[in-house]
C-alpha positions as CSV (number, residue, x, y, z in Angstrom):
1,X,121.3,53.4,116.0
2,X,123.3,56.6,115.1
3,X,122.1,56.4,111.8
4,X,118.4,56.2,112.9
5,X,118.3,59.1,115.1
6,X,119.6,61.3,112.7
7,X,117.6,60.3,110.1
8,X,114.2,60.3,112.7
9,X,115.8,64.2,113.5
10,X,115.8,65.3,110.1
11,X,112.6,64.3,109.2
12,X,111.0,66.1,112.6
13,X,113.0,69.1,111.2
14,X,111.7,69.1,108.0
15,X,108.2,69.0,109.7
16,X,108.8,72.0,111.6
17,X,110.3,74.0,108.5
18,X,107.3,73.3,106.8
19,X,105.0,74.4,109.4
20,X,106.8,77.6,110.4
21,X,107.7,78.5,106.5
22,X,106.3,81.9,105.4
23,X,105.5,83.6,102.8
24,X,106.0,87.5,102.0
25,X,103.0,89.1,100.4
26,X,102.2,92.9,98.9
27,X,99.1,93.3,101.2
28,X,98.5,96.5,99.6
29,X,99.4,99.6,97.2
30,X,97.9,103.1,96.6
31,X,98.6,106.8,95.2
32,X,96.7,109.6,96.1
33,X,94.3,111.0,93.3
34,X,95.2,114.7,93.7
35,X,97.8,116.9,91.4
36,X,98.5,118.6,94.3
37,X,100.9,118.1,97.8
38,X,99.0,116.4,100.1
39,X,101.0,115.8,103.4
40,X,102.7,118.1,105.0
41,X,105.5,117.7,107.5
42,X,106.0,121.0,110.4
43,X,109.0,121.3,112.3
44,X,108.1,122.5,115.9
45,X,108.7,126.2,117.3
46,X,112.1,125.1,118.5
47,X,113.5,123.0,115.7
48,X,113.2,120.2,118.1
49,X,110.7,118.0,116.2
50,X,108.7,117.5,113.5
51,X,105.4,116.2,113.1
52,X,104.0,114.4,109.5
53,X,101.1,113.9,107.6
54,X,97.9,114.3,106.1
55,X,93.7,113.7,106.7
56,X,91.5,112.2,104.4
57,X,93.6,112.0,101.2
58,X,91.9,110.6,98.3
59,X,93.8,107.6,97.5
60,X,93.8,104.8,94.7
61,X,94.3,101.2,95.7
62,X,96.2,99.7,92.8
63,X,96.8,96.0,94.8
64,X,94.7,94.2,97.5
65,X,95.5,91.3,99.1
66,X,92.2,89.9,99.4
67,X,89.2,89.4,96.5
68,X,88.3,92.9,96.2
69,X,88.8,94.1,92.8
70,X,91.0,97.1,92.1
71,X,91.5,99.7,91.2
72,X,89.5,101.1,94.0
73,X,89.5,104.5,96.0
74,X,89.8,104.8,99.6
75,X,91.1,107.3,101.7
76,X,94.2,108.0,103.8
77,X,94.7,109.3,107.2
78,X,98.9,109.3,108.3
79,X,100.3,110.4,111.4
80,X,103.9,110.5,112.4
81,X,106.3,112.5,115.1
82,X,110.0,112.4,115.2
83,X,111.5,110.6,118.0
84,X,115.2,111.0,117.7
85,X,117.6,114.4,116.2
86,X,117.9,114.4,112.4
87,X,121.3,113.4,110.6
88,X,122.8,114.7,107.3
89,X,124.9,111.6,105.9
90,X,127.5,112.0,103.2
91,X,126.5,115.9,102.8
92,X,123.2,115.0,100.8
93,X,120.8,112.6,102.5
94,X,119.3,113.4,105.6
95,X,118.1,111.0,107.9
96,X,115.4,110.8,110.9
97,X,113.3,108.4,113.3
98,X,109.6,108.7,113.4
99,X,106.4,106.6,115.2
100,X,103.3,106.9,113.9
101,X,99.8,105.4,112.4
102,X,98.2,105.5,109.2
103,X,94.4,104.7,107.9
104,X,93.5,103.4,104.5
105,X,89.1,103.3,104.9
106,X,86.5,103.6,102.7
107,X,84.6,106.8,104.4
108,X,86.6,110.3,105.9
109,X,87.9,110.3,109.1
110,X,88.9,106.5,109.2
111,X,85.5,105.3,109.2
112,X,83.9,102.6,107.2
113,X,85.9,99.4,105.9
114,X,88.9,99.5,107.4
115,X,91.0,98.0,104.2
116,X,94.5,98.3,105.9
117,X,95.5,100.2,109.8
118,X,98.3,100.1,111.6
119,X,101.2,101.7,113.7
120,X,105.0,101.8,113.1
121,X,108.0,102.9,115.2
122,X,111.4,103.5,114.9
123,X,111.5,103.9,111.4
124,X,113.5,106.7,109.3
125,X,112.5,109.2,107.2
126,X,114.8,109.9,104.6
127,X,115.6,111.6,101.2
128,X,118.4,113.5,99.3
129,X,119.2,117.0,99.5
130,X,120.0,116.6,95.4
131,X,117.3,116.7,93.1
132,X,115.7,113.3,91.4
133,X,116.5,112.4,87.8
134,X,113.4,114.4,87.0
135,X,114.3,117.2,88.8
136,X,112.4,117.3,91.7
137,X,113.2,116.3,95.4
138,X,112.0,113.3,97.1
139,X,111.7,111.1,100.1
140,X,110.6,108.1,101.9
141,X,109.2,107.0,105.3
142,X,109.9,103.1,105.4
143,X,109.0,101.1,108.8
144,X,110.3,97.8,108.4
145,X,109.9,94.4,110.7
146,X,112.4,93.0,112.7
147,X,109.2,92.1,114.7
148,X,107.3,94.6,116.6
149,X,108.0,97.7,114.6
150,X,105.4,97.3,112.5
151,X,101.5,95.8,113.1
152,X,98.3,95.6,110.6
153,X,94.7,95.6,111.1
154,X,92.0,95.1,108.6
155,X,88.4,94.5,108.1
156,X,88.7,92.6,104.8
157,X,92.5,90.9,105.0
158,X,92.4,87.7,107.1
159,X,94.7,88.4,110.1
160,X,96.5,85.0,108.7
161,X,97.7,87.1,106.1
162,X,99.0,89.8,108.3
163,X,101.7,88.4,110.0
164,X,105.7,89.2,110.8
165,X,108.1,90.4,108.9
166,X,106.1,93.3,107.6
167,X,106.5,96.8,106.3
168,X,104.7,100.0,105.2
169,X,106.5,102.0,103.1
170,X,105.4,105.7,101.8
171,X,106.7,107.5,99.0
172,X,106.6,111.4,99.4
173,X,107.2,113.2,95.5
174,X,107.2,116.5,94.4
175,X,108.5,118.0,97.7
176,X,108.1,121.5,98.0
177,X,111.7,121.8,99.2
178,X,114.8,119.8,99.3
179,X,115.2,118.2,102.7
180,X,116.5,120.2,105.1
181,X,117.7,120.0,109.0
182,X,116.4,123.3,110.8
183,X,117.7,123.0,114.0
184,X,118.1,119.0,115.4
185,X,114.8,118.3,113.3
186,X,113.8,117.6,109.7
187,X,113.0,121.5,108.3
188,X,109.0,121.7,107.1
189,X,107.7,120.7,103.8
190,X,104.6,119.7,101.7
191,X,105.0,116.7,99.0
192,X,102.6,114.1,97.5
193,X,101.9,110.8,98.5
194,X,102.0,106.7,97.3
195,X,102.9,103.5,99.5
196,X,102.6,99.6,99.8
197,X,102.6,97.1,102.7
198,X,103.6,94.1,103.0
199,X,103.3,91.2,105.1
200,X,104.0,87.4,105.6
201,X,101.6,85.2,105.6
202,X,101.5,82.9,108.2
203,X,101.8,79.4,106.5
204,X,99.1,76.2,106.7
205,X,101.2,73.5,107.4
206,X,100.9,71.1,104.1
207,X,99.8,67.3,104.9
208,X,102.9,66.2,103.8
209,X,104.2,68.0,106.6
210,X,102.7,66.9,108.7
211,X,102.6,63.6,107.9
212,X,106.7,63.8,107.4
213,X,106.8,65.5,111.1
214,X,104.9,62.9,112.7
215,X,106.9,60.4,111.0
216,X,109.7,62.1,112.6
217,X,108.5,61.9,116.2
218,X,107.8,58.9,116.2
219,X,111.3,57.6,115.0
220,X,112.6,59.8,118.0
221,X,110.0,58.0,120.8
222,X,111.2,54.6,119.3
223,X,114.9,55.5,119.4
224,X,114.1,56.3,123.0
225,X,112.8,53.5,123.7
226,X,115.7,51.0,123.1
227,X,117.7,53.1,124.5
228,X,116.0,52.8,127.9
229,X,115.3,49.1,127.2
């Protein structure tokens, strides 16, 4: 009896991994088109906060999650605000916490096909004070999921393919200046601009699955059953 519940357990188990299992996707990737700095990032008046990013920037989509063929361009639209006091860590890499949107569409101003959207929170902006092994500073605004921090719309990716954990990451080269902390608040700067996004796709459960799960509960009804008997 023992024996047959445990078994009739596993295989329900097994069901359910294979209908919550899911799989981590590169939804998208892009660099902007210009030679020159592209976002810019202004610390406020007081040096309390500082605000990020940059409007229609001609972009390049490298990889796209759905059958669209690439490369294509696009442009990008990014807004982000500090929400918590910068921090210098180890004496060269500063640290802060920013919330914002982004835009990757086919026309100016976030209009046309909406290829990727979203909005992000408590994330960090972060870079070293030291120069890169090309010489020349750089920095990174990631927003990764635990769940919540991050969300995705699109017109062309299925929302199936959208799904938690995700990320959006943005790369930020050729900074005009090393970071800096003016104040409690990331000092301003200009620097140029590629990303990616990610996402799990949420997963179809297989008929195996489902055949193995059903299997399952109905080993578990029939162990109940004797047991009332």
């Amino acid at each position: 009896m023992k024996k047959l519940a445990l078994l009739t357990t596993t295989a329900a188990f097994l069901g359910l991994s294979a209908l919550a299992q899911a799989a981590p996707i590169t939804i998208i990737a892009f660099a902007q088109d210009s030679t020159s700095n592209t976002i810019t990032a202004t610390a406020n008046g007081g040096n309390t906060a500082t605000t990020l990013g940059g409007t229609d920037v001609a972009i390049t989509v490298s990889g796209y999650a759905d059958g669209t063929p690439t490369p294509f361009q696009a442009y990008l639209n990014l807004n982000a605000t500090s929400t918590g006091a910068a921090s210098l860590v180890l004496g060269t890499d500063v640290f802060q916490a920013f919330a914002g949107t982004f835009s990757i569409t086919s026309g100016l101003g976030g209009t046309g096909i909406n290829y990727l959207s979203g909005s992000f929170a408590d994330i960090a902006l972060a870079g070293s004070r030291v120069a890169g092994p090309n010489g020349g500073f750089q920095a990174a605004l990631v927003a990764t999921d635990p769940p919540g921090s991050v969300s995705f719309t699109s017109d062309q990716i299925p929302a199936s393919k959208l799904g938690d954990p995700s990320s959006i990451g943005f790369t930020f080269t050729a900074l005009s200046q090393a970071l800096g902390i003016c104040g409690s608040t990331i000092c301003s700067f200009t620097a140029s601009v590629s990303g990616n996004a990610s996402a799990s796709e949420v997963a179809v459960p297989a008929p195996a699955g489902l055949a193995f799960l059903g299997i399952g509960l109905l080993g578990l009804a029939a162990v109940r059953r004797k047991v009332a008997a």
